[in-house]
N, C-alpha and C positions, 0 to 999 in steps of 0.2 A: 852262367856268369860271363859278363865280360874278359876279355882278357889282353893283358897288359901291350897287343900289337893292335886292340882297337885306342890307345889311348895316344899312340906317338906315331910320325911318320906323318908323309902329306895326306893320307885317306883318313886322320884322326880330325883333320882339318875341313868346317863348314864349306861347304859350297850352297848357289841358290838350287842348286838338282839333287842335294843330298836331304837338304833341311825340312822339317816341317817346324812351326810355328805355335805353340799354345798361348793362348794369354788368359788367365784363369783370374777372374770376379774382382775386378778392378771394378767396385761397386762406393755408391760413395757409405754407406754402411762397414766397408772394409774399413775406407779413408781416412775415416772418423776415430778407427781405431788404432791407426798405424804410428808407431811413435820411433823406430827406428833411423828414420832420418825424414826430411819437411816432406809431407804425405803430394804436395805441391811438383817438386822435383820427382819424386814415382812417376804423376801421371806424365811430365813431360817426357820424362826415360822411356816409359811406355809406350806414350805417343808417336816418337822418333824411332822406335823397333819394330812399331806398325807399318810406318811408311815404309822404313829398307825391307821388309819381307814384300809389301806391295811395288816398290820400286826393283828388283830383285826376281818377284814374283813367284813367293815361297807359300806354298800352301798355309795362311793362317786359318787355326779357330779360335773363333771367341765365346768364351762361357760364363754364364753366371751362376750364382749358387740362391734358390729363392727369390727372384727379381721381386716378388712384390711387397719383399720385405725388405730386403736391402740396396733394394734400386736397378734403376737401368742402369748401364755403363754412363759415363762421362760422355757428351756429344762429342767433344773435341776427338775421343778414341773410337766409337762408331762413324763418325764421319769420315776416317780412313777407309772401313769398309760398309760405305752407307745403306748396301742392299742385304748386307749378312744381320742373320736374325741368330743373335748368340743361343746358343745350346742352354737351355735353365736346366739346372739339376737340383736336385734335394740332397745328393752324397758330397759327403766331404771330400771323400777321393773323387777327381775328376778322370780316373780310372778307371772306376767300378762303373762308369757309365757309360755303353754299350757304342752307342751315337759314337760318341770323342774314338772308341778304341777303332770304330770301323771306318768313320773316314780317315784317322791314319794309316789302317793298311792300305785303303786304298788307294793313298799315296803312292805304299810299294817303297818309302824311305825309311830307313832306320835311325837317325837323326835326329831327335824329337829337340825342341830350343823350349824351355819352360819358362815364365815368369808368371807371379802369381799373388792377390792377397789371401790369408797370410802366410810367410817363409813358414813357421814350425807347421801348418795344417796345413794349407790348398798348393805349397810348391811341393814340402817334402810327402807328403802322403802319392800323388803321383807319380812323380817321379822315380821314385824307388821302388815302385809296383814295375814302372815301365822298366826301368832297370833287368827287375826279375826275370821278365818277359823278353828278353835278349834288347830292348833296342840301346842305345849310344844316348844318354842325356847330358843334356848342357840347361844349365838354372841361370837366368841373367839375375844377378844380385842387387840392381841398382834400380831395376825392375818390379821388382819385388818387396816386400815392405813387412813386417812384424810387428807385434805389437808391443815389444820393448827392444831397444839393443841385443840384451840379452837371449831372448825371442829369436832373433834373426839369426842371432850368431852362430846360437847353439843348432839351428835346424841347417845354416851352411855346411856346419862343420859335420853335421851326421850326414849330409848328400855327399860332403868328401868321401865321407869314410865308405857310401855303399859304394862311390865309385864314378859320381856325377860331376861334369866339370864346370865350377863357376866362373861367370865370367861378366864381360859387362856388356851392355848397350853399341855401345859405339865401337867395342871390342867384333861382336857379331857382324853389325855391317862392314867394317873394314874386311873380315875374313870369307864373307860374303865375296867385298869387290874383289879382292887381291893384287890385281895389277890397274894400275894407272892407266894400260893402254885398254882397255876396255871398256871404252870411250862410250858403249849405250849406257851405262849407269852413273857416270863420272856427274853429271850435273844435277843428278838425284839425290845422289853423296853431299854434293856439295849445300846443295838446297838444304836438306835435312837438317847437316851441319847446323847451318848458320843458325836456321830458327832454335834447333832443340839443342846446338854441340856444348853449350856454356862458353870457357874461357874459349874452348875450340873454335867455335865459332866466332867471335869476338878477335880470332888471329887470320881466319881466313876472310872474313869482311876486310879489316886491315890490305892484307897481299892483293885481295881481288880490286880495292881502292886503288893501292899501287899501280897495278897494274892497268886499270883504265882509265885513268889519269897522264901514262904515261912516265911514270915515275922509275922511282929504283929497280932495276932488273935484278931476280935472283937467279 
């Protein structure tokens, strides 16, 4: 079991050298199904956690569950990693599949980042295997999508209890950058921002106007 000094303290906190990355069957057959919030905003949350793990340069995989039945991925989130051929499985745990467990050790990272469709099967069923199995899991929630409110809720709130920490999208890649003076990613952040950040981006286009403009100095 985890223990309560893996959970506080700056080593409890993402880096891009600690992290790996899962993004588990963000399929449009999931999509279809997902009624927890606009199945729309998932993929851009998705989209935008792809790029800071490739901006960042965090070990992602991508998997699906049955592609020829519930589709390829979305282009927009293969086109992040256009040469990676997602892992197809038949298990609902994407745990139980050998592929997924071995390129994480071979990371060598204990840090697994989950998002997945859907929150009560394809995020909670792994993660809480991974759990078992010693590593540090973080579920991004906004990522991730169920097939009612209720669905989602109830499968957050059991990753609490095994001991997984939710969190968001934009939450990640900030924990990621950390400091502002770490100038090789700053403009990757920002990119990202803009396209996927919502009102966030909508405030940094604003400043970045400001400021090439000429305008109000903050």
């Amino acid at each position: 079991m985890n223990t309560k000094e893996s959970k506080v303290g700056l080593d409890a906190l993402l880096t891009p050298e600690n992290s790996v990355l899962i993004l588990i069957d963000h399929q449009p057959f999931q999509f279809a199904n997902t009624r927890n919030m606009d199945p729309t905003m998932i993929l851009n949350n998705t989209i935008g956690l792809a790029k800071a793990a490739k901006a960042f340069k965090v070990p992602t995989i991508l998997t699906t569950v049955v592609k020829d039945r519930g589709g390829n991925l979305p282009q927009a989130l293969q086109a992040v990693f256009p040469d990676q051929v997602p892992i197809d499985r038949t298990t609902l745990n994407t745990w139980e599949d050998s592929r997924v467990v071995d390129l994480v050790k071979k990371t060598g990272r204990k840090k697994i980042v989950f998002a997945a469709l859907w929150t009560e099967i394809c995020l909670a069923f792994p993660a809480i295997h991974a759990l078992g199995d010693g590593y540090d899991v973080y579920v991004v929630t906004d990522a991730s999508g169920g097939v009612s409110v209720e669905a989602h809720e109830r499968a957050i709130q059991r990753l609490v209890q095994a001991g997984a920490v939710p969190l968001t999208w934009m939450g990640v890649m900030s924990e990621w950058q950390r400091d502002w003076a770490r100038e090789a990613t700053v403009g990757a952040v920002a990119e990202i921002s803009l396209v996927h950040g919502g009102s966030t981006g909508t405030s940094l286009a604003w400043e970045l106007q400001l400021l090439t403009s000429g305008g109000q100095k903050h």
